[in-house]
BASE-646174 format. One record per atom (N, C-alpha, C, O): x, y negated, z; residue in three letters; residue number from 1; atom name. Coordinates in steps of 0.02 Angstrom, whole numbers. Example, Ala and Ser with C-alpha at 12.3 -4.5 7.8 and 13.67 -1.06 7.14 Angstrom:
BEGIN
+--------+--------+--------+-----+-----+----+
|      x |      y |      z |  aa |   i | at |
+--------+--------+--------+-----+-----+----+
|    660 |    284 |    390 | ALA |   1 |  N |
|    615 |    225 |    390 | ALA |   1 | CA |
|    660 |    165 |    390 | ALA |   1 |  C |
|    712 |    166 |    423 | ALA |   1 |  O |
|    642 |    112 |    354 | SER |   2 |  N |
|    684 |     53 |    357 | SER |   2 | CA |
|    645 |     -2 |    394 | SER |   2 |  C |
|    670 |    -57 |    402 | SER |   2 |  O |
+--------+--------+--------+-----+-----+----+
This chain:
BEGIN
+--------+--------+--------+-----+-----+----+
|      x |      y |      z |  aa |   i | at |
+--------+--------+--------+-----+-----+----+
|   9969 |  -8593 |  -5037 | UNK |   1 |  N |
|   9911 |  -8560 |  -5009 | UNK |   1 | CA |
|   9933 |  -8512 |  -4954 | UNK |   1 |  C |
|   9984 |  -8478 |  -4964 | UNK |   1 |  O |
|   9895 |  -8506 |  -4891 | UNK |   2 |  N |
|   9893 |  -8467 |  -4847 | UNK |   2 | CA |
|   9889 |  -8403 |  -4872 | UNK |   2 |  C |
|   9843 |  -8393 |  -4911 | UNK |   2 |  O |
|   9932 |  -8348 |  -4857 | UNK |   3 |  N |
|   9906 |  -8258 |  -4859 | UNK |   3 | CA |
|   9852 |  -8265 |  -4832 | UNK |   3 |  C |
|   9804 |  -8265 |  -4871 | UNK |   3 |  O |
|   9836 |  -8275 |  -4748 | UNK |   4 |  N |
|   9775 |  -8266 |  -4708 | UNK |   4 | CA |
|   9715 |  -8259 |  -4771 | UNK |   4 |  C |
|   9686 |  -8211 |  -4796 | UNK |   4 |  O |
|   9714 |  -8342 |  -4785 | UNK |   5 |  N |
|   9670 |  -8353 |  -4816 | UNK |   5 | CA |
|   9647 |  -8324 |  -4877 | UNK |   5 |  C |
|   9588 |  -8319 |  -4894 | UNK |   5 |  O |
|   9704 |  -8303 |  -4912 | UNK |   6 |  N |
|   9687 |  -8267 |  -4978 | UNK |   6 | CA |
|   9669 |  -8180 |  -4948 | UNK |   6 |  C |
|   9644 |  -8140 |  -4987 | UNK |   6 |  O |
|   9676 |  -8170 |  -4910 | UNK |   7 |  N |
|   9663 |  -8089 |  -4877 | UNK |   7 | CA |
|   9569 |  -8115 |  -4858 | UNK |   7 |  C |
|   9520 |  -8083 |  -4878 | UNK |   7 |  O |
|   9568 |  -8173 |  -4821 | UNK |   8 |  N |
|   9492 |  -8176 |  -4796 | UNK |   8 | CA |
|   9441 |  -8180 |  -4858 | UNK |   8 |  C |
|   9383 |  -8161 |  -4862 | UNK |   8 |  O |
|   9485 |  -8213 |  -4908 | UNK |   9 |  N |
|   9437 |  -8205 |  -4944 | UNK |   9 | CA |
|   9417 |  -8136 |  -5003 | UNK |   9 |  C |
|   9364 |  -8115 |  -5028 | UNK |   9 |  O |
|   9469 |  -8121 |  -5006 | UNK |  10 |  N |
|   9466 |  -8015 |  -5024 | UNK |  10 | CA |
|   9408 |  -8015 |  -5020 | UNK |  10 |  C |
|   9363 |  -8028 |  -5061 | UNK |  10 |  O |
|   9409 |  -7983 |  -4918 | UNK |  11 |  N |
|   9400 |  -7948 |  -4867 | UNK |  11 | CA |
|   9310 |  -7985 |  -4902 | UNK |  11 |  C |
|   9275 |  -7943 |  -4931 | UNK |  11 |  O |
|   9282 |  -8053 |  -4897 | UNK |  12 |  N |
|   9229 |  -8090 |  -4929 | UNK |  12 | CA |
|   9217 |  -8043 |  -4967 | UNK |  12 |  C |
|   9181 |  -7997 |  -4947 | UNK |  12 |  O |
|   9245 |  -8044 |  -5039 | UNK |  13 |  N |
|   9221 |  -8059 |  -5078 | UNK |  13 | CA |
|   9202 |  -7971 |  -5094 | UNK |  13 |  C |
|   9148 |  -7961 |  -5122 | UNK |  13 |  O |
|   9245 |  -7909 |  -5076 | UNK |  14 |  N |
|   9243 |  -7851 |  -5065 | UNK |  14 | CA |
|   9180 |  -7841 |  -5034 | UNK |  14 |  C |
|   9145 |  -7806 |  -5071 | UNK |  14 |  O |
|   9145 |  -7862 |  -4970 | UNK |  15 |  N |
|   9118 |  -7861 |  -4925 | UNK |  15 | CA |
|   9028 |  -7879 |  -4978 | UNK |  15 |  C |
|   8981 |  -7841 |  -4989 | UNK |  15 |  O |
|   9035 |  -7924 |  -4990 | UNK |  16 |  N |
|   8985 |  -7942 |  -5062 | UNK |  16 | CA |
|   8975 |  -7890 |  -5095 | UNK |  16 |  C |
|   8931 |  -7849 |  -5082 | UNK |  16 |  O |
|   9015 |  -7887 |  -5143 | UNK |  17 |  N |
|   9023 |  -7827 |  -5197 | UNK |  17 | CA |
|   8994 |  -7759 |  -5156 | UNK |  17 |  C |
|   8944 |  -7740 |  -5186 | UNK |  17 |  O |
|   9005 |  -7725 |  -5106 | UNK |  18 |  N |
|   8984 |  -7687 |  -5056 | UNK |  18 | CA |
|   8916 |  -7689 |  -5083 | UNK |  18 |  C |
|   8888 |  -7658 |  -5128 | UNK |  18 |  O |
|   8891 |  -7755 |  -5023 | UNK |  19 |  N |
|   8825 |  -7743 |  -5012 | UNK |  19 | CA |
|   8778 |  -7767 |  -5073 | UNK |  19 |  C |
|   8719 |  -7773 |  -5055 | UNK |  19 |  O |
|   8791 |  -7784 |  -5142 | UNK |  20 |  N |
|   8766 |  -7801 |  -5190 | UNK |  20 | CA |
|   8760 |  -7720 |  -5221 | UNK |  20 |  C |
|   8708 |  -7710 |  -5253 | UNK |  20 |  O |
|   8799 |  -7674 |  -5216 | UNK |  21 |  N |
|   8790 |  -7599 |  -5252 | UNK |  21 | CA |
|   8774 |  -7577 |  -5204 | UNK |  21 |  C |
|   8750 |  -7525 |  -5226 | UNK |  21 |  O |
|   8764 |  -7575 |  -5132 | UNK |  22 |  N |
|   8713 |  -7519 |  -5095 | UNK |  22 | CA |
|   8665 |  -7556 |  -5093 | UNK |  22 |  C |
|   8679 |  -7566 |  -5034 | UNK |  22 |  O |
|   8623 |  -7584 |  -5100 | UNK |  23 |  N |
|   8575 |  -7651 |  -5096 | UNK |  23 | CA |
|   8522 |  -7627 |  -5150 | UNK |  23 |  C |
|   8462 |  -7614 |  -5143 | UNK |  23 |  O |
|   8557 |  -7626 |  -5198 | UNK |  24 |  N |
|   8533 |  -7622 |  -5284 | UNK |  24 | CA |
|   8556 |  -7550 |  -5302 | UNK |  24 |  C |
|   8552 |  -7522 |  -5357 | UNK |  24 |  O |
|   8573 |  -7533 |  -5259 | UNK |  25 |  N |
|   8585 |  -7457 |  -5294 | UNK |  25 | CA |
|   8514 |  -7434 |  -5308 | UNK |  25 |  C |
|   8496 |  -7437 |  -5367 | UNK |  25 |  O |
|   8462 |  -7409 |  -5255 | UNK |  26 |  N |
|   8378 |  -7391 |  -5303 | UNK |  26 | CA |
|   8364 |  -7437 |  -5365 | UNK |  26 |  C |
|   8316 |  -7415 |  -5397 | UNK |  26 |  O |
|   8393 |  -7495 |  -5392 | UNK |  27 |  N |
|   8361 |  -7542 |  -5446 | UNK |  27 | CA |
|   8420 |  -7517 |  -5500 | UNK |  27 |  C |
|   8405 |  -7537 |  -5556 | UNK |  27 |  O |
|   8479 |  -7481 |  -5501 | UNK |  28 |  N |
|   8513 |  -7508 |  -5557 | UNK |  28 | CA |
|   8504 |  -7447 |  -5605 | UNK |  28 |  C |
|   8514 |  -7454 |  -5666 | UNK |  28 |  O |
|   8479 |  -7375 |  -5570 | UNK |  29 |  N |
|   8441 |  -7331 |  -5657 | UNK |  29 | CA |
|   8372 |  -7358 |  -5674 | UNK |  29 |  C |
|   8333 |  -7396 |  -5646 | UNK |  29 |  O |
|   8371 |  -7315 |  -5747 | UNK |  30 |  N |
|   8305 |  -7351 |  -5790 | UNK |  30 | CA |
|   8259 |  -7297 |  -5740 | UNK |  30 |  C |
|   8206 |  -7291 |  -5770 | UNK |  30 |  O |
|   8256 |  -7272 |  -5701 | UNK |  31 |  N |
|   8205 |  -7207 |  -5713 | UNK |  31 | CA |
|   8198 |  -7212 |  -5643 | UNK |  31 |  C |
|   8249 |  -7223 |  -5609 | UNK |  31 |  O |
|   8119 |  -7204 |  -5603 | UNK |  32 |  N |
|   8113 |  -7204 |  -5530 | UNK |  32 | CA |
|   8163 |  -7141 |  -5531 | UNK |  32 |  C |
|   8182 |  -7108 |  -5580 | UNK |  32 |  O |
|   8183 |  -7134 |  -5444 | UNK |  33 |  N |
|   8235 |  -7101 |  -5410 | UNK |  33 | CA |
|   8183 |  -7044 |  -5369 | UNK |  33 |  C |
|   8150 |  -7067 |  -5322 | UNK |  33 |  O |
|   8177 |  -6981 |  -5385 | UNK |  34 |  N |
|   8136 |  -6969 |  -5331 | UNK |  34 | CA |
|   8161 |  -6936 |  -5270 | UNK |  34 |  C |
|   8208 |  -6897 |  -5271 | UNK |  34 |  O |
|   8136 |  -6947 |  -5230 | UNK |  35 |  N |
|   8178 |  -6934 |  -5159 | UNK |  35 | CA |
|   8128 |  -6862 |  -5137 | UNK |  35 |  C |
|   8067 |  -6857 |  -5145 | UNK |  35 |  O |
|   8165 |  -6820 |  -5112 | UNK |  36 |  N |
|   8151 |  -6777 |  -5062 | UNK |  36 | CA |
|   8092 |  -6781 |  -5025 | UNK |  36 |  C |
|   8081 |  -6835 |  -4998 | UNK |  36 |  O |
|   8057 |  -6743 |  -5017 | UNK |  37 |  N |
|   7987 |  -6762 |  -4946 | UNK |  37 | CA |
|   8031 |  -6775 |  -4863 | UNK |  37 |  C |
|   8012 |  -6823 |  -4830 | UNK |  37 |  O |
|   8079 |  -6739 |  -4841 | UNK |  38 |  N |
|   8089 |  -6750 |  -4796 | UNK |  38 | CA |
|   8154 |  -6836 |  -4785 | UNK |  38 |  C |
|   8175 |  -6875 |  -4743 | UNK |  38 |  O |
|   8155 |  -6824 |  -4839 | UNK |  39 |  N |
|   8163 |  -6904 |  -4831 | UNK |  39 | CA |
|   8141 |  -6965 |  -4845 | UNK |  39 |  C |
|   8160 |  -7023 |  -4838 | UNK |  39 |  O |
|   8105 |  -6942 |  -4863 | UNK |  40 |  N |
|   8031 |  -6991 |  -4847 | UNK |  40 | CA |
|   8011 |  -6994 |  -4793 | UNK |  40 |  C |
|   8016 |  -7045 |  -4759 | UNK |  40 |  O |
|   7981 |  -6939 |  -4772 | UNK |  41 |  N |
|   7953 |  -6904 |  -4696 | UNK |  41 | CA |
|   8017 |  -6968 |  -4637 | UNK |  41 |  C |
|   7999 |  -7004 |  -4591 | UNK |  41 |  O |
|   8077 |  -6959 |  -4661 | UNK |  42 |  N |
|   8151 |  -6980 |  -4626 | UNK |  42 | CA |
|   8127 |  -7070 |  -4630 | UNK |  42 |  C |
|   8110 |  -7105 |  -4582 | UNK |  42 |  O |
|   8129 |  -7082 |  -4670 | UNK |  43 |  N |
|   8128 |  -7159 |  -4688 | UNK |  43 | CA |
|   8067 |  -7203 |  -4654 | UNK |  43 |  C |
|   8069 |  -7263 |  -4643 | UNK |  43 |  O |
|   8004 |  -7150 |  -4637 | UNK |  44 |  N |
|   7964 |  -7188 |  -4600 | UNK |  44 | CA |
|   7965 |  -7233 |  -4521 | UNK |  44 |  C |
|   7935 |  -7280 |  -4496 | UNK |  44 |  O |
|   8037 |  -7168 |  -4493 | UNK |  45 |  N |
|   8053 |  -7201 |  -4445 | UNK |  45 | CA |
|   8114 |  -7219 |  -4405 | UNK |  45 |  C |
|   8137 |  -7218 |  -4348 | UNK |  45 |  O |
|   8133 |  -7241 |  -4480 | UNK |  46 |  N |
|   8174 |  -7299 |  -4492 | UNK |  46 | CA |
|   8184 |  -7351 |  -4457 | UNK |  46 |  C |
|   8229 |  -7354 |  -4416 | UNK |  46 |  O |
|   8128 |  -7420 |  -4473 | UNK |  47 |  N |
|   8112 |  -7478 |  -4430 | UNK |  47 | CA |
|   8097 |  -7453 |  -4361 | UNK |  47 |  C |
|   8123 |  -7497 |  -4326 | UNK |  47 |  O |
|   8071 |  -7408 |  -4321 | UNK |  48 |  N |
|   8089 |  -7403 |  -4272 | UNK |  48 | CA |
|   8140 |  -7376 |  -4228 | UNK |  48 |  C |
|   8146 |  -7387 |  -4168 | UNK |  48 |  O |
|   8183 |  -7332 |  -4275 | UNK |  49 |  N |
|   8254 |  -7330 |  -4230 | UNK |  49 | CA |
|   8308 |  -7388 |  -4227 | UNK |  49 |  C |
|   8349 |  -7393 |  -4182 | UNK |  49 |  O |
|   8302 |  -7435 |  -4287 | UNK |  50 |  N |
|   8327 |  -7486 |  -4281 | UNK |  50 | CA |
|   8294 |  -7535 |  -4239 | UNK |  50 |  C |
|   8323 |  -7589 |  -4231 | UNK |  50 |  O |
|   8247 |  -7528 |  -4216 | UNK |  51 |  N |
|   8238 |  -7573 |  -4176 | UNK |  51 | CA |
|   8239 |  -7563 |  -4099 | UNK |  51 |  C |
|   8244 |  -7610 |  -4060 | UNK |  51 |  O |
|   8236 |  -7501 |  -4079 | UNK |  52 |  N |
|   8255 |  -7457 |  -4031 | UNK |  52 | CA |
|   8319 |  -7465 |  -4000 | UNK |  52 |  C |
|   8333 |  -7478 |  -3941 | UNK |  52 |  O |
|   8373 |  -7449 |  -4073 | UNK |  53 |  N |
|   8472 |  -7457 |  -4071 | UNK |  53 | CA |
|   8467 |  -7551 |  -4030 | UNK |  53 |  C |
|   8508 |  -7571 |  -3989 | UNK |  53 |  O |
|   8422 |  -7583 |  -4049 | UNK |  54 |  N |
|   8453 |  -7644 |  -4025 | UNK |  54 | CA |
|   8412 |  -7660 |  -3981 | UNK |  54 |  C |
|   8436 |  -7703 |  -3944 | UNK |  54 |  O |
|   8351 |  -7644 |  -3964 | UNK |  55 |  N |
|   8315 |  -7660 |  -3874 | UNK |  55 | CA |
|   8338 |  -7623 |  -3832 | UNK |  55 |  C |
|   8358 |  -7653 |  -3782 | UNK |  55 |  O |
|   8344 |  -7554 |  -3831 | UNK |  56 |  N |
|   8383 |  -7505 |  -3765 | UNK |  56 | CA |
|   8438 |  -7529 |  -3752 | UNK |  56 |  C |
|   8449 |  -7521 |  -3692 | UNK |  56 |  O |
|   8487 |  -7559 |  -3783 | UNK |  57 |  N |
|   8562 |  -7593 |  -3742 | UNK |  57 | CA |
|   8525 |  -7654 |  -3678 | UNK |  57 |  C |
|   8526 |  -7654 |  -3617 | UNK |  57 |  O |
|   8496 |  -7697 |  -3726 | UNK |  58 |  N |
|   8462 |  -7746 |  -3676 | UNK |  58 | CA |
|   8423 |  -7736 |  -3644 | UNK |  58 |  C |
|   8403 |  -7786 |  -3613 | UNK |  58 |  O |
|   8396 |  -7688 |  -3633 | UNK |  59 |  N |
|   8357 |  -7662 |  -3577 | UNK |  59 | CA |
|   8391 |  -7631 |  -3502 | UNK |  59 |  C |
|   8373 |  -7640 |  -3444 | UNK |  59 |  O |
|   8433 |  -7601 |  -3523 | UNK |  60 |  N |
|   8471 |  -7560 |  -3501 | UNK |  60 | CA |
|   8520 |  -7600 |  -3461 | UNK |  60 |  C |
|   8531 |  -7590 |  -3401 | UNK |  60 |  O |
|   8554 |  -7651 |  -3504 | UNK |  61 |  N |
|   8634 |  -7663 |  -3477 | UNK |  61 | CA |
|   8616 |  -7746 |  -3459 | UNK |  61 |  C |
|   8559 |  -7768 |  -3455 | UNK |  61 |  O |
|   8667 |  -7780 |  -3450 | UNK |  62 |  N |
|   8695 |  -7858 |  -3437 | UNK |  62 | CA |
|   8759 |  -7860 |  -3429 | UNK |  62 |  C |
|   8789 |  -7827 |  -3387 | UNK |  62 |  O |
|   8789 |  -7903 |  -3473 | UNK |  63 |  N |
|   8863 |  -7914 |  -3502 | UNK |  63 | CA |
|   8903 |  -7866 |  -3495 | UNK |  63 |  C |
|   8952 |  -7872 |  -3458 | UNK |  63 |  O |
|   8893 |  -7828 |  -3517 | UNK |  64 |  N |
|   8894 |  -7755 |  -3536 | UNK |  64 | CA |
|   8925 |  -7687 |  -3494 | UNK |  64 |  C |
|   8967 |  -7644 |  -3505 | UNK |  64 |  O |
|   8875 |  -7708 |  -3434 | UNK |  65 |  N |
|   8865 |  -7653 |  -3395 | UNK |  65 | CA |
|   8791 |  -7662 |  -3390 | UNK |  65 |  C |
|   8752 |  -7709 |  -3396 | UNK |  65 |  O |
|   8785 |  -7570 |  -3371 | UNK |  66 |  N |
|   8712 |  -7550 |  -3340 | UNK |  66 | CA |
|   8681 |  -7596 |  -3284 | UNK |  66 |  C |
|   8703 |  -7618 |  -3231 | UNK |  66 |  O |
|   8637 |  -7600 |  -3307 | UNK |  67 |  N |
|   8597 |  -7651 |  -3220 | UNK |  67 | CA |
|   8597 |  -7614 |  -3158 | UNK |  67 |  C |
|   8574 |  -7557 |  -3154 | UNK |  67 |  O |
|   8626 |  -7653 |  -3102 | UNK |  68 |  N |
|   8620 |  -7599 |  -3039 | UNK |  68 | CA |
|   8569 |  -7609 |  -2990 | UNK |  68 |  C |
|   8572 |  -7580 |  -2936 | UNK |  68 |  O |
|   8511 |  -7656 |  -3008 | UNK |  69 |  N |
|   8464 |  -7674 |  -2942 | UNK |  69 | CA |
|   8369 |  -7653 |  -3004 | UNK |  69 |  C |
|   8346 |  -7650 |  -3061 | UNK |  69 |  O |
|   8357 |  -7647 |  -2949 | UNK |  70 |  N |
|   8263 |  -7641 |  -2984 | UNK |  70 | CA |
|   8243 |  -7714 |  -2984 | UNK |  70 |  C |
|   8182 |  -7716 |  -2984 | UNK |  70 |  O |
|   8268 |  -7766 |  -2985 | UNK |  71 |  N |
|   8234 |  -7845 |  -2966 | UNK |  71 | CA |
|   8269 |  -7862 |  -3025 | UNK |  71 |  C |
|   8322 |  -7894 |  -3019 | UNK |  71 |  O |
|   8244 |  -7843 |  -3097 | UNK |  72 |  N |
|   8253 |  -7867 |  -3138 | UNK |  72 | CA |
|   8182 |  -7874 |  -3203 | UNK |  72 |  C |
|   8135 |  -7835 |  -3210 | UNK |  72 |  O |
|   8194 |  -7922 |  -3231 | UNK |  73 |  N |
|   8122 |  -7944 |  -3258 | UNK |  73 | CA |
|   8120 |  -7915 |  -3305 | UNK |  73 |  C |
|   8080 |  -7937 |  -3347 | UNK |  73 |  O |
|   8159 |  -7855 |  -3322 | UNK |  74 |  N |
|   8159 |  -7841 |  -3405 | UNK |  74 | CA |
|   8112 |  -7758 |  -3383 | UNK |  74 |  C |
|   8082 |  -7726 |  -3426 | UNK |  74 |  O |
|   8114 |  -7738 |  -3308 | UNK |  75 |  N |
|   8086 |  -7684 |  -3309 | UNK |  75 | CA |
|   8024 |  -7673 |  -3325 | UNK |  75 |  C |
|   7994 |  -7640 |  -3367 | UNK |  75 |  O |
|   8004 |  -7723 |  -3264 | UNK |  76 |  N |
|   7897 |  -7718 |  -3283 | UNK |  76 | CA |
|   7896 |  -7732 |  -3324 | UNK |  76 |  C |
|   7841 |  -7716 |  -3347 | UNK |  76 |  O |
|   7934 |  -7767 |  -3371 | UNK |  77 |  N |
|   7912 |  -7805 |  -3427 | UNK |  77 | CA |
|   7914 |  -7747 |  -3485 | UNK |  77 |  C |
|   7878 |  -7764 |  -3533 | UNK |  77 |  O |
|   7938 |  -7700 |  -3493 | UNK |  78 |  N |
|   7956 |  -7628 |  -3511 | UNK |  78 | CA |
|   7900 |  -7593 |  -3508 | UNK |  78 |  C |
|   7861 |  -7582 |  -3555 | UNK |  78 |  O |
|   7894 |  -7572 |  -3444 | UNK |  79 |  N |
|   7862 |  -7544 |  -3426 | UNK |  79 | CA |
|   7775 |  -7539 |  -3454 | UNK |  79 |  C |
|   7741 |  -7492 |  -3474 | UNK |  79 |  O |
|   7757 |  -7638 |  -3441 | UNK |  80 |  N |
|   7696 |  -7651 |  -3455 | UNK |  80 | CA |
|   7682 |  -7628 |  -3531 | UNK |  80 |  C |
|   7634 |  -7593 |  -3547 | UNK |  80 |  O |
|   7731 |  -7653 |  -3578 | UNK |  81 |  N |
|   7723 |  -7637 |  -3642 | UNK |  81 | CA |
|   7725 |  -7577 |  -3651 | UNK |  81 |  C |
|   7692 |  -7564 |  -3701 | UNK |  81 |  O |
|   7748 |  -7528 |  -3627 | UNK |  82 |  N |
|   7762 |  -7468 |  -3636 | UNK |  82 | CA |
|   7667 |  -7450 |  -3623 | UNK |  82 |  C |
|   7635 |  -7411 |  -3659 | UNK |  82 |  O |
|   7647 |  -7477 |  -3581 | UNK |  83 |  N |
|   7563 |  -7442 |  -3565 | UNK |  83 | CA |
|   7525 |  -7470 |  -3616 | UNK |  83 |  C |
|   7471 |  -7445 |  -3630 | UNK |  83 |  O |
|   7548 |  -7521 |  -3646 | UNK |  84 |  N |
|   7505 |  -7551 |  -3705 | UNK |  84 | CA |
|   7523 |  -7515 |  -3748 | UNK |  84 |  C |
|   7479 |  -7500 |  -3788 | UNK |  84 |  O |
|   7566 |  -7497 |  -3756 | UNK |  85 |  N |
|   7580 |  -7463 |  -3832 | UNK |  85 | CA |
|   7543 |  -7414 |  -3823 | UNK |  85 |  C |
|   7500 |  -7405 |  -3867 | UNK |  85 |  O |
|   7546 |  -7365 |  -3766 | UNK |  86 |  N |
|   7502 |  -7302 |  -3777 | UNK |  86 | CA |
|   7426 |  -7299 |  -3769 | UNK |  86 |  C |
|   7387 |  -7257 |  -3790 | UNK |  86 |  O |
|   7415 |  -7356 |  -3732 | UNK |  87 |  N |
|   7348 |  -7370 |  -3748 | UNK |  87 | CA |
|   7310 |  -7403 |  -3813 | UNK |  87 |  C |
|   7253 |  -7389 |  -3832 | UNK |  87 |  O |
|   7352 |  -7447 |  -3840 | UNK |  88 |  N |
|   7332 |  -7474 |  -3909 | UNK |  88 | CA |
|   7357 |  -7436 |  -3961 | UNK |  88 |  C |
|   7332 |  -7411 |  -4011 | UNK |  88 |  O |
|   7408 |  -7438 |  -3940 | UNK |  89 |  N |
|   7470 |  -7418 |  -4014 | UNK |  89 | CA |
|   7473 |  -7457 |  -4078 | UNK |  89 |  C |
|   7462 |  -7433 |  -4134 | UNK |  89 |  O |
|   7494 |  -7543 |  -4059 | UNK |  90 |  N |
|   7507 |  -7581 |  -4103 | UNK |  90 | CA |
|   7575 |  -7594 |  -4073 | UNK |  90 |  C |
|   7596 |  -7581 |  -4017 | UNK |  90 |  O |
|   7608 |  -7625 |  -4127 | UNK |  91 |  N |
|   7684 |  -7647 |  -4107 | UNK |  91 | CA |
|   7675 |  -7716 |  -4084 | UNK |  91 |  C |
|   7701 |  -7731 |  -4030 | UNK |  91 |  O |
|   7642 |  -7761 |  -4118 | UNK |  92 |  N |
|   7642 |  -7827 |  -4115 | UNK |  92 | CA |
|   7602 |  -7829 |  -4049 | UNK |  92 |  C |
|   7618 |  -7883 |  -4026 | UNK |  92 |  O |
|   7566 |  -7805 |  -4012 | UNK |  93 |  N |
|   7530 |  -7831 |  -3958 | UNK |  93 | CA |
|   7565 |  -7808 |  -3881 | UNK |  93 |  C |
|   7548 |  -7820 |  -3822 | UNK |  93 |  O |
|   7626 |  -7765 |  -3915 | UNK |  94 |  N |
|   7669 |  -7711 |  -3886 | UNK |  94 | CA |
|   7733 |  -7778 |  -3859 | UNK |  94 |  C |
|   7751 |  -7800 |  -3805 | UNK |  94 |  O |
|   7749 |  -7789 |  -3917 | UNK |  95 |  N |
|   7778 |  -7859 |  -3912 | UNK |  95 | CA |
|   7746 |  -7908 |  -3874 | UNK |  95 |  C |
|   7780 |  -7926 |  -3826 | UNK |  95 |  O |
|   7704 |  -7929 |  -3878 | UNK |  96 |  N |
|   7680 |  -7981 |  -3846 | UNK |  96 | CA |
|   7656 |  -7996 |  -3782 | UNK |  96 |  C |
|   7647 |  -8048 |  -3749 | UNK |  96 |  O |
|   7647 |  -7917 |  -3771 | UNK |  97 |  N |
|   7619 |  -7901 |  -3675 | UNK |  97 | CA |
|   7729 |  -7903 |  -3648 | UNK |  97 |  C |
|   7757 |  -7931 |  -3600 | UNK |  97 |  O |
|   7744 |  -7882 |  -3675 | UNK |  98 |  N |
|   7830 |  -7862 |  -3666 | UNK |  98 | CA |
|   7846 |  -7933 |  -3627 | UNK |  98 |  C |
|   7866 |  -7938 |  -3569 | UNK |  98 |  O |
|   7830 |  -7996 |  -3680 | UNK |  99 |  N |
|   7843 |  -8048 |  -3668 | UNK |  99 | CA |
|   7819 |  -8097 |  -3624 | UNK |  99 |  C |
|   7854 |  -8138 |  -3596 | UNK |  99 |  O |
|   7752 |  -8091 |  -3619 | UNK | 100 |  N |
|   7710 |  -8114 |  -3583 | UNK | 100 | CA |
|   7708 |  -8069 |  -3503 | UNK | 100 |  C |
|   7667 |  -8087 |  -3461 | UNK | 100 |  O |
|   7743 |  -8027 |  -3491 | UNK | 101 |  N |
|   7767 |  -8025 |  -3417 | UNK | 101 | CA |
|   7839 |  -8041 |  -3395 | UNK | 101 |  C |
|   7848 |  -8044 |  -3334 | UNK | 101 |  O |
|   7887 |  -8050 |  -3435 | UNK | 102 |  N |
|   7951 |  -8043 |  -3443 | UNK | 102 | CA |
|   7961 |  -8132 |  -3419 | UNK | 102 |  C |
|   7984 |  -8154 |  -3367 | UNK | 102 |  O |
|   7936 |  -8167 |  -3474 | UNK | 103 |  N |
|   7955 |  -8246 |  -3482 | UNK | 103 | CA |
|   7944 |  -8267 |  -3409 | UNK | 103 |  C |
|   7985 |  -8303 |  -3380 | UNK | 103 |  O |
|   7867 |  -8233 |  -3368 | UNK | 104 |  N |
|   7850 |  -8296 |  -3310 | UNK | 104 | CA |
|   7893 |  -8250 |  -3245 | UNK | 104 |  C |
|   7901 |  -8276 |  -3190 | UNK | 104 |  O |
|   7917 |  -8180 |  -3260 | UNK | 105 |  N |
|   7961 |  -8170 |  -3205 | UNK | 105 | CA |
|   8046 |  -8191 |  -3226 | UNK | 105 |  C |
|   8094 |  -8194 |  -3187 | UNK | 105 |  O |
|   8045 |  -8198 |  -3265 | UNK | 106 |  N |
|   8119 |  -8212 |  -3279 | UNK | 106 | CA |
|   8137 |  -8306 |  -3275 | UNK | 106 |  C |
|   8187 |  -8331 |  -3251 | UNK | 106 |  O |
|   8085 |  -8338 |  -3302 | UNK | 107 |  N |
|   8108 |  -8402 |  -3293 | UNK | 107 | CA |
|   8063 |  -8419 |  -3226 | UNK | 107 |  C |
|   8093 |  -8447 |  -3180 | UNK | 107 |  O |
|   8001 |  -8405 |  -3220 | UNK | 108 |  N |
|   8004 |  -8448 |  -3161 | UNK | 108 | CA |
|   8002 |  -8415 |  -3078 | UNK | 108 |  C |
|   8012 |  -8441 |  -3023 | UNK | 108 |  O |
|   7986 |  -8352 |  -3101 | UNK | 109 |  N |
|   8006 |  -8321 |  -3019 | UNK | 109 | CA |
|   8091 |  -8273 |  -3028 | UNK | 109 |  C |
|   8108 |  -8222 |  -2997 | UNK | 109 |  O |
|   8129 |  -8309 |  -3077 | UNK | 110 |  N |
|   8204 |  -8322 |  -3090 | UNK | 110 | CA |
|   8236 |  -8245 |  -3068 | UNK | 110 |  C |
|   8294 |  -8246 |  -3047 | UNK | 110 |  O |
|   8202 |  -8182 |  -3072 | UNK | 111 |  N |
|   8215 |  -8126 |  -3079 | UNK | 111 | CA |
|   8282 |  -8116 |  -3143 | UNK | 111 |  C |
|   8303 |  -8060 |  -3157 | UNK | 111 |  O |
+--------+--------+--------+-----+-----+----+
């Protein structure tokens, strides 16, 4: 047997074990856990900093530098959603205006 291989699979099987006890950690006492108000208050906006951490790189950059020209399709496309959100304030329609200016400048006027 390979070391490599017996190390990759550790590194596996460690990696499991991990995320099986932070995962299940709220499920494994008998008794609800009660949390703090301000972390609660904390946890609501949650799903949106994670989703934030991974659209602002791509907004921002291309192969991983900052963009250096305004003739890029990801701006208006930003932008537009950005006026929907504050005018509606849904995520999903926030999404969908995002996309629906983005797709026809990016694929076919190849911005």
């Amino acid at each position: 047997m390979d070391a490599s291989w017996i190390e990759s699979a550790l590194v596996v099987l460690g990696l499991a074990a991990i995320t099986v006890l932070t995962r299940s950690f709220f499920m494994i006492p008998e008794r609800e856990m009660p949390l703090p108000g301000w972390l609660k208050r904390g946890l609501k906006y949650a799903p949106l900093a994670a989703l934030t951490a991974v659209i602002a790189p791509e907004i921002v950059m291309s192969h991983g530098q900052l963009i250096t020209t305004w003739w890029d399709a990801r701006l208006p496309a930003v932008l537009c959603a950005a006026l929907y959100y504050f005018w509606r304030r849904g995520i999903l329609g926030t999404i969908a205006v995002g996309m629906a200016v983005y797709l026809p400048l990016h694929i076919v006027g190849g911005w």
